[in-house]
C-alpha positions in Angstrom: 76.3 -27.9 113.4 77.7 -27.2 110.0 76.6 -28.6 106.7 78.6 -29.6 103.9 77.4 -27.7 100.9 79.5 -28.5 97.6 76.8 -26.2 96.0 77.8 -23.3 98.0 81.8 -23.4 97.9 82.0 -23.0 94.7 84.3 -26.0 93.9 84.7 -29.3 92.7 85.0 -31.9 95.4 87.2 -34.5 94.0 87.9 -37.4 95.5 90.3 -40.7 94.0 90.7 -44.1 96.0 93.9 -44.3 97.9 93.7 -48.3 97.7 93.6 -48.4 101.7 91.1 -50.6 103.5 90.9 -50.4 106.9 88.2 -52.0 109.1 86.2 -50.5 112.4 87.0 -51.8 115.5 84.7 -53.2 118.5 84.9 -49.7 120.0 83.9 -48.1 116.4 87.5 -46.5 116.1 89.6 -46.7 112.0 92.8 -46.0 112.1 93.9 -43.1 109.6 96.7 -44.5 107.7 100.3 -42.5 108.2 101.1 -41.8 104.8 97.6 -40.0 104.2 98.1 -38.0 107.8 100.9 -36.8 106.7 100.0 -35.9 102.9 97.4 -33.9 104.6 99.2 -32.2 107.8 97.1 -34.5 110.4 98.5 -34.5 113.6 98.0 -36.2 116.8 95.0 -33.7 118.8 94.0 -32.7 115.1 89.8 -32.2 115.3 88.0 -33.4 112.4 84.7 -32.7 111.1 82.7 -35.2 109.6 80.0 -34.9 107.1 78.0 -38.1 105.3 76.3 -37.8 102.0 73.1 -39.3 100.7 75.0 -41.6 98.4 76.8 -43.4 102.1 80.0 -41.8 101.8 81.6 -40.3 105.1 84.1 -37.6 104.8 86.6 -36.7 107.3 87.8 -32.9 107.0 90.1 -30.8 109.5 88.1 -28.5 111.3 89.5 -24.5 111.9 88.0 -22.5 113.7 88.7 -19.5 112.1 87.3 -21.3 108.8 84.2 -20.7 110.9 84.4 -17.3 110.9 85.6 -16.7 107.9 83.2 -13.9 106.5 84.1 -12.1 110.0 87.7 -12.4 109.3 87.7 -11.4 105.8 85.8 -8.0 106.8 88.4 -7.7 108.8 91.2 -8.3 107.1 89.6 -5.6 104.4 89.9 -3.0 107.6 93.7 -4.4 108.6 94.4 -3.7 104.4 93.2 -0.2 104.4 94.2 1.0 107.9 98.1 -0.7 107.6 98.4 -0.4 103.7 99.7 -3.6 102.7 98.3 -7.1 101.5 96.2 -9.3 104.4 95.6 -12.6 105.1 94.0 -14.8 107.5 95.2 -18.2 108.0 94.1 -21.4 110.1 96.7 -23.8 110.7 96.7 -25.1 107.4 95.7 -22.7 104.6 94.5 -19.2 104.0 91.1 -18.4 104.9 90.4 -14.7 103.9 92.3 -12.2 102.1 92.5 -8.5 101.6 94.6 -6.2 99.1 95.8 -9.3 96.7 93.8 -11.0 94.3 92.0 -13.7 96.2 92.2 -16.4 93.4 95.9 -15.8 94.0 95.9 -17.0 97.3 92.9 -17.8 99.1 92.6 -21.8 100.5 96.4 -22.0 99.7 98.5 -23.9 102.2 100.7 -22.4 104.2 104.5 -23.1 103.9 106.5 -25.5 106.6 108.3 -22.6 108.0 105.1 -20.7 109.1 103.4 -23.8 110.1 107.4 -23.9 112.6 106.9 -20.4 113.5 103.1 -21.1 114.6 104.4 -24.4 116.5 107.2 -22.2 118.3 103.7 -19.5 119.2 106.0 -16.5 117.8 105.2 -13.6 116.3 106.5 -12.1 113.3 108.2 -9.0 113.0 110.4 -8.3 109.7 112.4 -4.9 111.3 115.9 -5.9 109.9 117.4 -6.5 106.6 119.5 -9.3 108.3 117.2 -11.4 109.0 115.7 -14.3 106.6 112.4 -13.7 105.0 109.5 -15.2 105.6 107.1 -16.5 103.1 104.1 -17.9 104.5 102.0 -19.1 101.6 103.3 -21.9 99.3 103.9 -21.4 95.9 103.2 -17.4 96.0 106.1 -14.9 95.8 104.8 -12.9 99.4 106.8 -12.0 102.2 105.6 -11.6 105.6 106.1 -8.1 106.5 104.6 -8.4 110.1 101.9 -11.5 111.8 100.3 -12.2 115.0 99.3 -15.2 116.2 95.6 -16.1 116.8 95.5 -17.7 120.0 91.9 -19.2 121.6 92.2 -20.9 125.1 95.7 -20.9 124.9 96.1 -23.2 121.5 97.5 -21.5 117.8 94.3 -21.0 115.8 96.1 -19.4 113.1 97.3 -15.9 112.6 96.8 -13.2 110.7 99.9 -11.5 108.3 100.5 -7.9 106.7 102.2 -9.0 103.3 104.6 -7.2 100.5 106.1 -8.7 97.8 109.5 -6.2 98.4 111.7 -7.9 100.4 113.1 -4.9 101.6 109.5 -3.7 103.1 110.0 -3.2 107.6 107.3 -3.9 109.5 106.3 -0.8 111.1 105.3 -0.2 115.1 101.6 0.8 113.9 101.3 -3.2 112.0 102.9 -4.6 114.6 99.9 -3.2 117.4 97.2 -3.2 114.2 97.8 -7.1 114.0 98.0 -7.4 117.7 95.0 -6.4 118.6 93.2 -7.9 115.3 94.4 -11.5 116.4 93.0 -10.5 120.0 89.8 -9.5 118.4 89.6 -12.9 116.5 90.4 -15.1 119.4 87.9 -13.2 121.0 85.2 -13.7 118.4 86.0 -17.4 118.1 86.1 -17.6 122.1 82.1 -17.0 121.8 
């Protein structure tokens, strides 16, 4: 079982009323109001973690997998970075979780944009091998393309994926990415399988 450490991540936990009451009912269930679901990408299925402090507060917080894992993943993507030569990252269904070739303040714990949370809903892969096709970029706010990604896939559900990045548009995904992600995501969804 994992411990909420606010020591350990480095970061300041900050949290500000939402003015929403809601109360427990006989069967111990609160429902999480729609507006803050969607602020923070909470679907329907979602699994949450939840952590209580000494001062009473509960806190609900999407669980990833691949969060889990995240040290593993980040050695890896540091492999992936110097074995296909471009940018790496790691990403859960949400955000980026590791990151390899880019500065990681840059990037790391960013969200990821709507169209790769589509692309992850639709369980495609990416492959940028035409100039005629649109460009991807998977992180919001950051000026990245996706030059290649696989998905991460655990008991048949989307995990995440993991993506070679470039910040030339004109960059192709070669045949060596392409198989260097594939069997990276394998190697993940076999490491979180355990």
């Amino acid at each position: 079982m994992a411990k909420f450490d606010f020591l350990k991540k480095e970061r300041v936990i900050v949290m500000k009323a939402t003015g929403i009451v809601r109360r427990i009912d006989d069967l111990g269930r609160v429902v999480i109001p729609k507006e803050i679901r969607r602020t923070m990408r909470i679907r329907e299925g979602d699994p949450l973690e939840i952590y209580t402090s000494n001062d009473g507060e509960v806190i609900f917080k999407k669980y990833s997998p691949i969060g889990e894992i995240s040290s593993f993943s980040s050695m890896y993507a540091e492999v992936l970075h110097k074995s296909g030569g471009l940018p790496v990252i790691v990403c859960d269904k949400d955000h980026v979780v590791s990151v390899a070739g880019v500065p990681k303040k840059e990037i790391l714990e960013r969200r990821i944009s709507p169209l790769l949370e589509d692309i992850m809903a639709q369980r495609k892969n990416i492959a940028y091998t035409d100039s005629s096709k649109e460009n991807i970029r998977p992180i919001e706010g950051v000026d990245r393309y996706a030059v290649a990604g696989s998905l991460v896939i655990v008991a048949g559900d989307v995990c995440g994926c993991i993506i070679f990045l470039s910040g030339d548009v004109e960059s192709k995904a070669t045949e060596l990415q392409i198989k260097l992600l594939d069997v990276a995501s394998n190697l993940l969804a076999k490491q979180l399988e355990e």
